[in-house]
mmCIF file of the N, C-alpha and C atoms, coordinates in Angstrom:
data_MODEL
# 
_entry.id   MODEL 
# 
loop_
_atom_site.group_PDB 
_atom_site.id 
_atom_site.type_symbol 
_atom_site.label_atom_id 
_atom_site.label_alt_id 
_atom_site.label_comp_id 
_atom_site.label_asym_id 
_atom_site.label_entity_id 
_atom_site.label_seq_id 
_atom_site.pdbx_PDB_ins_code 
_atom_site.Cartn_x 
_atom_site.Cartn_y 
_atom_site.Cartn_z 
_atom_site.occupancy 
_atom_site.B_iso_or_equiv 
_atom_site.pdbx_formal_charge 
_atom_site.auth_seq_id 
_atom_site.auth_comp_id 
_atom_site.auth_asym_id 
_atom_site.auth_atom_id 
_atom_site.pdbx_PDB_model_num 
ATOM 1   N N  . UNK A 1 1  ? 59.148 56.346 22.705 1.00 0.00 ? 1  UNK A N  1 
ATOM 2   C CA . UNK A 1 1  ? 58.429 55.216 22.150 1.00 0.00 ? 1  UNK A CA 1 
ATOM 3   C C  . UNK A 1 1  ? 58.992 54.894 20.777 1.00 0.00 ? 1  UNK A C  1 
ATOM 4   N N  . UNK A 1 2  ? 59.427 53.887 20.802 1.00 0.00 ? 2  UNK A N  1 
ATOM 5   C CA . UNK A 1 2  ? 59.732 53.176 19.159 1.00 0.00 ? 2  UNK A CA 1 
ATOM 6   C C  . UNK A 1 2  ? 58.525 53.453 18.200 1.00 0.00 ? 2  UNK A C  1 
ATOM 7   N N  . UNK A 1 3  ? 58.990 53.878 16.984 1.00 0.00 ? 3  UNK A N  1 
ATOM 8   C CA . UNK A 1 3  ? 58.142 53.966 15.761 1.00 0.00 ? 3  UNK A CA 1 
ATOM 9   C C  . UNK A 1 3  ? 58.226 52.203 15.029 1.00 0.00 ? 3  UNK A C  1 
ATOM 10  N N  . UNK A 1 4  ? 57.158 51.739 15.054 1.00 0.00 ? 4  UNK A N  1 
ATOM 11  C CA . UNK A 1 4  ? 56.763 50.572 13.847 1.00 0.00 ? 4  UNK A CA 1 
ATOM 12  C C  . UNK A 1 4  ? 56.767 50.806 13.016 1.00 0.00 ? 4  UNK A C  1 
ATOM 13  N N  . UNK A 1 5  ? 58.223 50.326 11.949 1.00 0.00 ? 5  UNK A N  1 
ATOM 14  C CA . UNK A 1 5  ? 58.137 50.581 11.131 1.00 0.00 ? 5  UNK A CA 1 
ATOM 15  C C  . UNK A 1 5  ? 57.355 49.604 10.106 1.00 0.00 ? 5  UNK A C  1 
ATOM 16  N N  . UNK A 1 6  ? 57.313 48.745 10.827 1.00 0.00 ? 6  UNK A N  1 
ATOM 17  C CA . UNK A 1 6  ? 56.236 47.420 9.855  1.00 0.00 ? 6  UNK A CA 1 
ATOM 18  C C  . UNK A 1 6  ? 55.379 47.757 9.651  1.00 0.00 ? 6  UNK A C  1 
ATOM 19  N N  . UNK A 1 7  ? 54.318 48.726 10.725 1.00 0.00 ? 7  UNK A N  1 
ATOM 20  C CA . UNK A 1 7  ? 53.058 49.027 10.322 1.00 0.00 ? 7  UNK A CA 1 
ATOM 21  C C  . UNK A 1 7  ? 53.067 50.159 9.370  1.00 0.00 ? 7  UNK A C  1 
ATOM 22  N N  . UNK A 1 8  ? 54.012 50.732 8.823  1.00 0.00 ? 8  UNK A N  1 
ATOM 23  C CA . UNK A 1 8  ? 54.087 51.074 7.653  1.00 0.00 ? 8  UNK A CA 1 
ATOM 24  C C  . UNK A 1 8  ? 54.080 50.634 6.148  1.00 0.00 ? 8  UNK A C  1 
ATOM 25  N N  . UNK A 1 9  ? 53.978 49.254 6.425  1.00 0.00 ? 9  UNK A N  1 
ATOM 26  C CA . UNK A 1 9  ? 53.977 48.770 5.455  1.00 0.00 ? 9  UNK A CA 1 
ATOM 27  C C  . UNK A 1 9  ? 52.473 47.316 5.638  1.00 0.00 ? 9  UNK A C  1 
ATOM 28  N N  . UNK A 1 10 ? 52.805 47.010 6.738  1.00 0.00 ? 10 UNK A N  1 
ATOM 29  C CA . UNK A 1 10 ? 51.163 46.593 6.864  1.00 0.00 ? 10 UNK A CA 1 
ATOM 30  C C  . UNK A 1 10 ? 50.196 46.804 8.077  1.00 0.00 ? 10 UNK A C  1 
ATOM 31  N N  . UNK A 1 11 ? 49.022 46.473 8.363  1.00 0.00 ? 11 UNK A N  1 
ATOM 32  C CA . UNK A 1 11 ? 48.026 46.849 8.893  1.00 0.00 ? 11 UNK A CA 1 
ATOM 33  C C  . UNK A 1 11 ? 48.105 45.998 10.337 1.00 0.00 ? 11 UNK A C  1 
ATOM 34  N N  . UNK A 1 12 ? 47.326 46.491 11.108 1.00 0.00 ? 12 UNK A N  1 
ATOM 35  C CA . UNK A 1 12 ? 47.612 45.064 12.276 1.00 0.00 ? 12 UNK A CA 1 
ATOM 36  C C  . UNK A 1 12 ? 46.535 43.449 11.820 1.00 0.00 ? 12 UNK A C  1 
ATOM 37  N N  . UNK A 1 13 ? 45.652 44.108 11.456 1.00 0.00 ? 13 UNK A N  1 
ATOM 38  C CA . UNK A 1 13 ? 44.791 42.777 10.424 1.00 0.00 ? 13 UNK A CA 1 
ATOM 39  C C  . UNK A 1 13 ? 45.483 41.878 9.694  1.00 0.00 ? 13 UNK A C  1 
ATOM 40  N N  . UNK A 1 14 ? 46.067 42.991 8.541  1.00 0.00 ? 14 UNK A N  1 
ATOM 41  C CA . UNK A 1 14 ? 47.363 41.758 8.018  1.00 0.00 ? 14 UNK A CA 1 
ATOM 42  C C  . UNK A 1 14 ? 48.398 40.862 9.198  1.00 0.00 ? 14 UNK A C  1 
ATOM 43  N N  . UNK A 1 15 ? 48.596 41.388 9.691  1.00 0.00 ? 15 UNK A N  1 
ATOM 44  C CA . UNK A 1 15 ? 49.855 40.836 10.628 1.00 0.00 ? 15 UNK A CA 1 
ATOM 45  C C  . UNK A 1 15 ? 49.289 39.736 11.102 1.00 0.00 ? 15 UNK A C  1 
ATOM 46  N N  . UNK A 1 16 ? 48.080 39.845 11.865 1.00 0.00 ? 16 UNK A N  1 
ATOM 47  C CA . UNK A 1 16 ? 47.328 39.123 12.647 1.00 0.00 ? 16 UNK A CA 1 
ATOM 48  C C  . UNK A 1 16 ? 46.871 37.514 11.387 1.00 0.00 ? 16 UNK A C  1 
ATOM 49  N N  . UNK A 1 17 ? 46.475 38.308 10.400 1.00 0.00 ? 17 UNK A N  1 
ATOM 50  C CA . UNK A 1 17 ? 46.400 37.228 9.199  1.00 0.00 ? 17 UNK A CA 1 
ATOM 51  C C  . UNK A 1 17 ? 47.515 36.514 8.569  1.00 0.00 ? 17 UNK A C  1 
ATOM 52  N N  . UNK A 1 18 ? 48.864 37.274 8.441  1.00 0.00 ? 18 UNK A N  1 
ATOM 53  C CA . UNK A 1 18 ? 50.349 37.089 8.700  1.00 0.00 ? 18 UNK A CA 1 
ATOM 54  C C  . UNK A 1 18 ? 50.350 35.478 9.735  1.00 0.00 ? 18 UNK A C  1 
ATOM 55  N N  . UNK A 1 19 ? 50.145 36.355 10.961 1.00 0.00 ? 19 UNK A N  1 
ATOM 56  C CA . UNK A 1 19 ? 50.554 35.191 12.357 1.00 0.00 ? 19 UNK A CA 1 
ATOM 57  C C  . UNK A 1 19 ? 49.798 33.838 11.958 1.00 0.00 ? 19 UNK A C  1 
ATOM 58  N N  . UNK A 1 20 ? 48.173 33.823 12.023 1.00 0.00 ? 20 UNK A N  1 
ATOM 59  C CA . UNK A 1 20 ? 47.789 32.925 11.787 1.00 0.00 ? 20 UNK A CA 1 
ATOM 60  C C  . UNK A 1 20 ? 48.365 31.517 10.789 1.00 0.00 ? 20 UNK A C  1 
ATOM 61  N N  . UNK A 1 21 ? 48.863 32.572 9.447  1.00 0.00 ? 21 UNK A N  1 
ATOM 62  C CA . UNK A 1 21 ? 48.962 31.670 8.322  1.00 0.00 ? 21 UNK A CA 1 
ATOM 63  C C  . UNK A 1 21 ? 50.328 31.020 9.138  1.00 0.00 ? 21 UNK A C  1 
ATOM 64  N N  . UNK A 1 22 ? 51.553 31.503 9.470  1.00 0.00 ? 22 UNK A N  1 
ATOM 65  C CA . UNK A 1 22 ? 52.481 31.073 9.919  1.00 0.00 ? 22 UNK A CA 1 
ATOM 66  C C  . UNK A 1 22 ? 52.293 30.142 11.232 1.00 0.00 ? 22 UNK A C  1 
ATOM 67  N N  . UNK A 1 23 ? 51.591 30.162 12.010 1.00 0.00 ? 23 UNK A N  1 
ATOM 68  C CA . UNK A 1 23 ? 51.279 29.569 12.792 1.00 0.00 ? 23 UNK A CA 1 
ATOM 69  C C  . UNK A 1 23 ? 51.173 27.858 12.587 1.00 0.00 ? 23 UNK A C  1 
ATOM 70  N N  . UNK A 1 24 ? 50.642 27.705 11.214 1.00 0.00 ? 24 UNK A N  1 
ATOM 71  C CA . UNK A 1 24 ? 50.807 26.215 10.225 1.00 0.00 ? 24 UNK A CA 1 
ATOM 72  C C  . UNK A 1 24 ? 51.963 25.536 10.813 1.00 0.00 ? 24 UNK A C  1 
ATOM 73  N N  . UNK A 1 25 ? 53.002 26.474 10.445 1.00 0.00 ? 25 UNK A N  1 
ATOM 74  C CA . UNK A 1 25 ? 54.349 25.969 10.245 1.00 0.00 ? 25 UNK A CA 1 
ATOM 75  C C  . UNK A 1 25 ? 55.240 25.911 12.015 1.00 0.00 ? 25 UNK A C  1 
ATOM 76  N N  . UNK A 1 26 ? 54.482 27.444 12.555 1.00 0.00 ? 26 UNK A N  1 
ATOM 77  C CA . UNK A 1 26 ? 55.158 27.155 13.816 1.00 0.00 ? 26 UNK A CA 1 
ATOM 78  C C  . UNK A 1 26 ? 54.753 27.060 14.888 1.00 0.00 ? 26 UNK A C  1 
ATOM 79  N N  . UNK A 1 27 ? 53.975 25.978 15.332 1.00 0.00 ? 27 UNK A N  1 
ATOM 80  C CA . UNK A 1 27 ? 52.592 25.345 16.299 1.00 0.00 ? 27 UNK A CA 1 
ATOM 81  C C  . UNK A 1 27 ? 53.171 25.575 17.364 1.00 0.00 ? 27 UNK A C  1 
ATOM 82  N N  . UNK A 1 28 ? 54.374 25.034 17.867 1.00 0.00 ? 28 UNK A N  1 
ATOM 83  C CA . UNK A 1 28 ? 54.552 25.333 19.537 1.00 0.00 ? 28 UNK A CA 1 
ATOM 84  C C  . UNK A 1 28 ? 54.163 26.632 20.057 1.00 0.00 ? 28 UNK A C  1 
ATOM 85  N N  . UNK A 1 29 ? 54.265 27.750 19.744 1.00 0.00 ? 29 UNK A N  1 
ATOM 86  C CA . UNK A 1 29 ? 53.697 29.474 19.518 1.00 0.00 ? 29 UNK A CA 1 
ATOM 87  C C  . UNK A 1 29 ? 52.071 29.651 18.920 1.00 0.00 ? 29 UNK A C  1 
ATOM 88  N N  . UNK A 1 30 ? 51.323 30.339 20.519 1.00 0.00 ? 30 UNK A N  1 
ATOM 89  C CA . UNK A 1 30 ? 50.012 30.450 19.221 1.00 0.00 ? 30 UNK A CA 1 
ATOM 90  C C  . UNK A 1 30 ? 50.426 31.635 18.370 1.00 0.00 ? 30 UNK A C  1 
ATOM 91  N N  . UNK A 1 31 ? 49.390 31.550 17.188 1.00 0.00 ? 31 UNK A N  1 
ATOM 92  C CA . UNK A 1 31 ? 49.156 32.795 16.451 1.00 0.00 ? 31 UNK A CA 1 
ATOM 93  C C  . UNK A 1 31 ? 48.932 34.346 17.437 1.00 0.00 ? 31 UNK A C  1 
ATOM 94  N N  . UNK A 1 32 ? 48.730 34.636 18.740 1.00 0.00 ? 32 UNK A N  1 
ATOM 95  C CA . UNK A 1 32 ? 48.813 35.827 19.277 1.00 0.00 ? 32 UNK A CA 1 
ATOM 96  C C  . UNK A 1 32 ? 50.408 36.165 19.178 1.00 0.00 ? 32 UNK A C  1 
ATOM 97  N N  . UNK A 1 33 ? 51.052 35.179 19.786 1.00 0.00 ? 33 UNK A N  1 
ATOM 98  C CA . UNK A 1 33 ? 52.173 35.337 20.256 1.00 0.00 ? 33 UNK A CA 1 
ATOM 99  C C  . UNK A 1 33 ? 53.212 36.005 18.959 1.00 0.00 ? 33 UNK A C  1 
ATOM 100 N N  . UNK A 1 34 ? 52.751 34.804 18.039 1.00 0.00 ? 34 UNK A N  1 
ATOM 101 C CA . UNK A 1 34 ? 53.662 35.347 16.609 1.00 0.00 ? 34 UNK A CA 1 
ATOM 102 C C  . UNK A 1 34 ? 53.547 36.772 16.244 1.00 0.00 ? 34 UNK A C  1 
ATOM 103 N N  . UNK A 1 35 ? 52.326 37.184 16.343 1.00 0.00 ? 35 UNK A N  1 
ATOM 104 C CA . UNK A 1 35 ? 51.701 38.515 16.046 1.00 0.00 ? 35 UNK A CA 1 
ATOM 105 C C  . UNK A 1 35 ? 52.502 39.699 17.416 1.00 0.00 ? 35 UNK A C  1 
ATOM 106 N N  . UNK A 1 36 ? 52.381 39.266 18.117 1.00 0.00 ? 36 UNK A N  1 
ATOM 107 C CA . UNK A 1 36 ? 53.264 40.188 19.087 1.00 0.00 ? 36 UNK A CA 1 
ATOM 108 C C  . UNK A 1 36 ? 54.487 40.176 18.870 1.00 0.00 ? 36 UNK A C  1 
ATOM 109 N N  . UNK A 1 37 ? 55.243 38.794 18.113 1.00 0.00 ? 37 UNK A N  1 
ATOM 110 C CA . UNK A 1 37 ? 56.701 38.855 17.768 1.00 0.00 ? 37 UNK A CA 1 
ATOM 111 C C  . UNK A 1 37 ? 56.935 39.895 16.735 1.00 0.00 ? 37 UNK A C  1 
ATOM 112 N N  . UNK A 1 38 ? 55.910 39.972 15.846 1.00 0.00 ? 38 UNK A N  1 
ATOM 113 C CA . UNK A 1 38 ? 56.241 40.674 14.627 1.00 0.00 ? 38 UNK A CA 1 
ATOM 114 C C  . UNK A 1 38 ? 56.158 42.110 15.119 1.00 0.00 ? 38 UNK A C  1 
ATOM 115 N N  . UNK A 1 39 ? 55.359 42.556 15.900 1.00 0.00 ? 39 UNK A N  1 
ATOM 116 C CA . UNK A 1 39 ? 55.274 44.177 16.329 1.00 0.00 ? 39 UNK A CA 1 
ATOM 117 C C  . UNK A 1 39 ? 56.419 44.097 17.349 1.00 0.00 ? 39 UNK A C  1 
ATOM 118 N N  . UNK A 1 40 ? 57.024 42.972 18.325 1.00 0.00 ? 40 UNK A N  1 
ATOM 119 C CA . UNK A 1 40 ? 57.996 43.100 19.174 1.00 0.00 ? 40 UNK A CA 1 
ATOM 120 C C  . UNK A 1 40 ? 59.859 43.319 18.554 1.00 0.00 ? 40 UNK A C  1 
ATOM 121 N N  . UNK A 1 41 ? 59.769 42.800 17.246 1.00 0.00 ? 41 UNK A N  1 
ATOM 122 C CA . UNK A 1 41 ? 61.359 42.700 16.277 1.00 0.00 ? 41 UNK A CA 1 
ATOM 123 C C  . UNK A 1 41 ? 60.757 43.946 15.470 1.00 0.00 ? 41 UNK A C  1 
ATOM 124 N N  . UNK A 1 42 ? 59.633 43.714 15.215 1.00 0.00 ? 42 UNK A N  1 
ATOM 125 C CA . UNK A 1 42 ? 59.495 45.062 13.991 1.00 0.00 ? 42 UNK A CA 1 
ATOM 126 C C  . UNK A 1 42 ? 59.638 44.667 12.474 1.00 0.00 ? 42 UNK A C  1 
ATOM 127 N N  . UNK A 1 43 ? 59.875 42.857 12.276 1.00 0.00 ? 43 UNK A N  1 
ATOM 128 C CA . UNK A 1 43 ? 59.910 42.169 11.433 1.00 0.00 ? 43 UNK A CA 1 
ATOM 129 C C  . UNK A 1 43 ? 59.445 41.245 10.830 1.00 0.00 ? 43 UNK A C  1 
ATOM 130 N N  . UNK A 1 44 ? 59.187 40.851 9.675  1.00 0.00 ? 44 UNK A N  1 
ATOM 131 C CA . UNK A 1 44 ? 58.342 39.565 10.011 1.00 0.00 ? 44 UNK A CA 1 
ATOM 132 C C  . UNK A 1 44 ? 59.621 38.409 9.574  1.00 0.00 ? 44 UNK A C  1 
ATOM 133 N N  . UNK A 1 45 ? 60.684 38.677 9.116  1.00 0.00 ? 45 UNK A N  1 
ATOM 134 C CA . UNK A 1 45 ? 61.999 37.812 8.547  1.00 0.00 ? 45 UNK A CA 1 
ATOM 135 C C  . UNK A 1 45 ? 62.673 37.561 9.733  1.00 0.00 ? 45 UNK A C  1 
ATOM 136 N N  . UNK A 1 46 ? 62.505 38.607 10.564 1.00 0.00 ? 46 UNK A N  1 
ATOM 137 C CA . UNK A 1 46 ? 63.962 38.179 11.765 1.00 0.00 ? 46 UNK A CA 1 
ATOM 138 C C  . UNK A 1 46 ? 62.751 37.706 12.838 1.00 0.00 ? 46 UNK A C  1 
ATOM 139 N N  . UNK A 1 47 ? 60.963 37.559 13.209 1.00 0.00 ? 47 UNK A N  1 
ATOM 140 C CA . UNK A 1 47 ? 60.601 36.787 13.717 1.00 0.00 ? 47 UNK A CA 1 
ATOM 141 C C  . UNK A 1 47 ? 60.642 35.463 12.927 1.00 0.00 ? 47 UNK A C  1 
ATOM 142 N N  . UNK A 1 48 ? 60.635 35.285 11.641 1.00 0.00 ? 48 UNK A N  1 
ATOM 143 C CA . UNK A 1 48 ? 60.355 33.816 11.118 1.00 0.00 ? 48 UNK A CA 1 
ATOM 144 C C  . UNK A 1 48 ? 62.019 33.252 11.727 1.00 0.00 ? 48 UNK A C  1 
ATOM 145 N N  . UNK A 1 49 ? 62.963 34.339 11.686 1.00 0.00 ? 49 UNK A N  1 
ATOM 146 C CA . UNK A 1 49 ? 64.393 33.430 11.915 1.00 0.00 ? 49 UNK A CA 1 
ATOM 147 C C  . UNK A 1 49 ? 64.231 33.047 13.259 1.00 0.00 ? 49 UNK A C  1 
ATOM 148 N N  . UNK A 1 50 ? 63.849 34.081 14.708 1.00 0.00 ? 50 UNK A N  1 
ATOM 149 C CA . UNK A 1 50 ? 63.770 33.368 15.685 1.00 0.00 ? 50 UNK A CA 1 
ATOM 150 C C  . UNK A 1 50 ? 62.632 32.330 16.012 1.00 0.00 ? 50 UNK A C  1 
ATOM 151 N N  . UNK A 1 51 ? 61.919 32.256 15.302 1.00 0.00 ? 51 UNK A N  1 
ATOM 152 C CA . UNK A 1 51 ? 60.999 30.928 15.860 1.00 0.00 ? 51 UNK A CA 1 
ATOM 153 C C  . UNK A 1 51 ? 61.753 29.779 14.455 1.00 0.00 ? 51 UNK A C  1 
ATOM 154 N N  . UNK A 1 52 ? 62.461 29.730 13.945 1.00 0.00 ? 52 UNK A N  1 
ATOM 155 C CA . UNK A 1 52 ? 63.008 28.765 13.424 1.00 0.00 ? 52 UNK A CA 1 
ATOM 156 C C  . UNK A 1 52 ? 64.502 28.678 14.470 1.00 0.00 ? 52 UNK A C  1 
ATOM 157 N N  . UNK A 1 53 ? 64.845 29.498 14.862 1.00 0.00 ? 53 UNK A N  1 
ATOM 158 C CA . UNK A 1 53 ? 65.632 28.899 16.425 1.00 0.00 ? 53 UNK A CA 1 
ATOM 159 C C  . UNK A 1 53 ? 65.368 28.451 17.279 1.00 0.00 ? 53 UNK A C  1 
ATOM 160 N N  . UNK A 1 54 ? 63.528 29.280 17.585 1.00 0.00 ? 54 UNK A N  1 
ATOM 161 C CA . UNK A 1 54 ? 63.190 28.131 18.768 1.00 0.00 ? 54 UNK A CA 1 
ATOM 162 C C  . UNK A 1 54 ? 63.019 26.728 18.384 1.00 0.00 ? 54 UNK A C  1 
ATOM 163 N N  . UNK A 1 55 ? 62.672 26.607 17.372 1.00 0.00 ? 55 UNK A N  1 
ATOM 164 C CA . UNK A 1 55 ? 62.035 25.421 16.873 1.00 0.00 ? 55 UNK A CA 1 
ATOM 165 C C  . UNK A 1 55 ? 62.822 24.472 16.731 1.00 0.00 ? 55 UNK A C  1 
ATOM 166 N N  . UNK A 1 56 ? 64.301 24.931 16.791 1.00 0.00 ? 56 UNK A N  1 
ATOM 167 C CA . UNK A 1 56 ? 65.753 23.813 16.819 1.00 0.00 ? 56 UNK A CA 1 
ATOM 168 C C  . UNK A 1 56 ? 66.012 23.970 18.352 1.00 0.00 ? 56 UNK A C  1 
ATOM 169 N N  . UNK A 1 57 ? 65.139 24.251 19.239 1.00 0.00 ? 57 UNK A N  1 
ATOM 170 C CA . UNK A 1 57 ? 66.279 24.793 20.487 1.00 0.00 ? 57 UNK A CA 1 
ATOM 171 C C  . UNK A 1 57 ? 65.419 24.272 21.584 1.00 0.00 ? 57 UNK A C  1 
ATOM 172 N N  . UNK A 1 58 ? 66.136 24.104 22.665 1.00 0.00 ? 58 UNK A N  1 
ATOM 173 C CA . UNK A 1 58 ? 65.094 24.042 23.848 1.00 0.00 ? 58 UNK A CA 1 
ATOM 174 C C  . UNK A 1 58 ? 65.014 25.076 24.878 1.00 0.00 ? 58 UNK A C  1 
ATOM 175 N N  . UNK A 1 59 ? 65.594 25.935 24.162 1.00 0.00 ? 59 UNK A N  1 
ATOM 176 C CA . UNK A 1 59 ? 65.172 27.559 25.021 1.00 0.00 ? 59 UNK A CA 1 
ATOM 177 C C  . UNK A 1 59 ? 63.820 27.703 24.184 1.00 0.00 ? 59 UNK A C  1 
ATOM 178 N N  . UNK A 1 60 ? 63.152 28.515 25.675 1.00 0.00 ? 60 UNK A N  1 
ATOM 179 C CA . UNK A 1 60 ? 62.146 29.303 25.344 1.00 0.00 ? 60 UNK A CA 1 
ATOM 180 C C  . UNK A 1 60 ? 62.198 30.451 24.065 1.00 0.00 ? 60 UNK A C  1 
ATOM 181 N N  . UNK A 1 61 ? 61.214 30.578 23.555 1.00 0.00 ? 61 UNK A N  1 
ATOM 182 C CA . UNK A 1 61 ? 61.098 31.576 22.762 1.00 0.00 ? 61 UNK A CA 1 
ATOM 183 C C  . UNK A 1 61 ? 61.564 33.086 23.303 1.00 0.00 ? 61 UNK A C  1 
ATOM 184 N N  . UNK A 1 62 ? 60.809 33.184 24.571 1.00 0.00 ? 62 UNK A N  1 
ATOM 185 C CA . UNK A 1 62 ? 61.385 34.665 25.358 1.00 0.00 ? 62 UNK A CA 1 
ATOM 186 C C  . UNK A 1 62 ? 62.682 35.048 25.382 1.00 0.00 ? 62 UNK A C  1 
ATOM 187 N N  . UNK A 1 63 ? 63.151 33.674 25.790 1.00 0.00 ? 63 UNK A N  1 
ATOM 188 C CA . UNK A 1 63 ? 64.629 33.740 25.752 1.00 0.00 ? 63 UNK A CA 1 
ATOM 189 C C  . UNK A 1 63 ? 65.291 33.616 24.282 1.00 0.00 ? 63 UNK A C  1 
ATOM 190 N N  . UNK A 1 64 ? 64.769 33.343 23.674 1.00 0.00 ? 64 UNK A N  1 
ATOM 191 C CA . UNK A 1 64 ? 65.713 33.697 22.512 1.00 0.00 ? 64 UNK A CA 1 
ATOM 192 C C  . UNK A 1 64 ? 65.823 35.290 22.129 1.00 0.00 ? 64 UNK A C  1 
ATOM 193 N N  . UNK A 1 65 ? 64.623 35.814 22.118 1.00 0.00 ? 65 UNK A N  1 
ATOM 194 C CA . UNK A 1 65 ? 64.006 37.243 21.694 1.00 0.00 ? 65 UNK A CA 1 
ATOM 195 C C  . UNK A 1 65 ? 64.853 38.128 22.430 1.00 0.00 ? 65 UNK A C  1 
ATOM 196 N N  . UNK A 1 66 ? 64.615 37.399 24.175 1.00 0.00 ? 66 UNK A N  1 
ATOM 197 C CA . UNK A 1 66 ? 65.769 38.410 24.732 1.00 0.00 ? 66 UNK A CA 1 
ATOM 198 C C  . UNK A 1 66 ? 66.752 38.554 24.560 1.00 0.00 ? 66 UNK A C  1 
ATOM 199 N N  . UNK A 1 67 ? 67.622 37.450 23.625 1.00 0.00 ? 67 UNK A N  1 
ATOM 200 C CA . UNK A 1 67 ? 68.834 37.528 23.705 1.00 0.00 ? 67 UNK A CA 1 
ATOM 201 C C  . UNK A 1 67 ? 69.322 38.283 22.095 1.00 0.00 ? 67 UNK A C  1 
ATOM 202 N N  . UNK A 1 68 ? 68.017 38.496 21.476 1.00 0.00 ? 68 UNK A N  1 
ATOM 203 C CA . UNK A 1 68 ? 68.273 39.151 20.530 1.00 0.00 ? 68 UNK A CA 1 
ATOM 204 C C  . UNK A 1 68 ? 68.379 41.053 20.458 1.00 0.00 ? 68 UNK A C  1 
ATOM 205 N N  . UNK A 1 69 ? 67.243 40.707 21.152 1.00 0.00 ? 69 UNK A N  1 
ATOM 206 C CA . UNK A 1 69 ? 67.064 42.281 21.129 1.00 0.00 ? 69 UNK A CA 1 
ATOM 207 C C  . UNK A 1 69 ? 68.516 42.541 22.596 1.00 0.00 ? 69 UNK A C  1 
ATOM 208 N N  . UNK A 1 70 ? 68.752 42.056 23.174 1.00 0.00 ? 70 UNK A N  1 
ATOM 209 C CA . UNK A 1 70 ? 69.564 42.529 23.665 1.00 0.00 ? 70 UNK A CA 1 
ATOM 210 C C  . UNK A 1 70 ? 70.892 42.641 23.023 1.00 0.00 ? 70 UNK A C  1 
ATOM 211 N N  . UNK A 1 71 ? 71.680 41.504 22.136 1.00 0.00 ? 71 UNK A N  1 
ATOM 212 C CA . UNK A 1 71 ? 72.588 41.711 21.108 1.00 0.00 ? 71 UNK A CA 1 
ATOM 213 C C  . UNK A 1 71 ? 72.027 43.121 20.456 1.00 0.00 ? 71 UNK A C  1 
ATOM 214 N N  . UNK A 1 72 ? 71.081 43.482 19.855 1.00 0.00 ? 72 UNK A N  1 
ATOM 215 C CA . UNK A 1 72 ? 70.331 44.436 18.905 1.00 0.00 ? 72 UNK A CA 1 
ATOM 216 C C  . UNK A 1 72 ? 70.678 45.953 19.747 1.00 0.00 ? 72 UNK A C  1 
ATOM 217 N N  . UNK A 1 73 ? 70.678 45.813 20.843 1.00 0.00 ? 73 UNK A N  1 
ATOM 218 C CA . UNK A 1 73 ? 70.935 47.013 21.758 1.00 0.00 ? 73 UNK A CA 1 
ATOM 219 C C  . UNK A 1 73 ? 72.425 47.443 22.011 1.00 0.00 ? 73 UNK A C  1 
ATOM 220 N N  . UNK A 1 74 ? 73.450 46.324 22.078 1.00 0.00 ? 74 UNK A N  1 
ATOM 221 C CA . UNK A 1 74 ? 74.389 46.122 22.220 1.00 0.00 ? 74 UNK A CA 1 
ATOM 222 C C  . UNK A 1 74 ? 75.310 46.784 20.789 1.00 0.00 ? 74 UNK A C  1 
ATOM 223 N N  . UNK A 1 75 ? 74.718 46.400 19.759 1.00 0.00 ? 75 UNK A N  1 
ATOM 224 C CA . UNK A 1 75 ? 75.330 46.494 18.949 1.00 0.00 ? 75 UNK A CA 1 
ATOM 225 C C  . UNK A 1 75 ? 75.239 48.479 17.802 1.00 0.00 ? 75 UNK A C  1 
ATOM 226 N N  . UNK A 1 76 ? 74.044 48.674 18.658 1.00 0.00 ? 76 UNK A N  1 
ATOM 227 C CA . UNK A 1 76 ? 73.822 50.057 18.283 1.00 0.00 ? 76 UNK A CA 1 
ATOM 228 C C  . UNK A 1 76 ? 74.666 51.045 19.309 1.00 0.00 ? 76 UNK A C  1 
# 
């Protein structure tokens, strides 16, 4: 099992309060989803970068994620 390292630094409340606030900015995604991005990258910078890809793109969000974390696997 992967260690979170985010939740080392914040709470799932924050995150969840995190998602919401961002959610402003990135509406096509509810606020759950963002909140699962951030525990799914382990980031909250490299989720704000992929939903600013989805947000230029007409791929799905899934598909972007997958194609990250799969580069991310690739590259370790």
């Amino acid at each position: 099992m992967n260690i979170r390292h985010i939740l080392k630094a914040f709470t799932l409340e924050e995150l969840m309060g995190i998602a919401i606030k961002v959610h402003v900015f990135f509406n096509l995604v509810s606020s759950k989803r963002i909140y699962r991005l951030f525990l799914q990258v382990d980031s909250i910078d490299i989720a704000l970068y992929l939903l600013m890809c989805h947000k230029e793109s007409k791929r799905t969000l899934d598909a972007i994620v997958y194609d990250w974390l799969l580069y991310k696997d690739d590259e370790q």
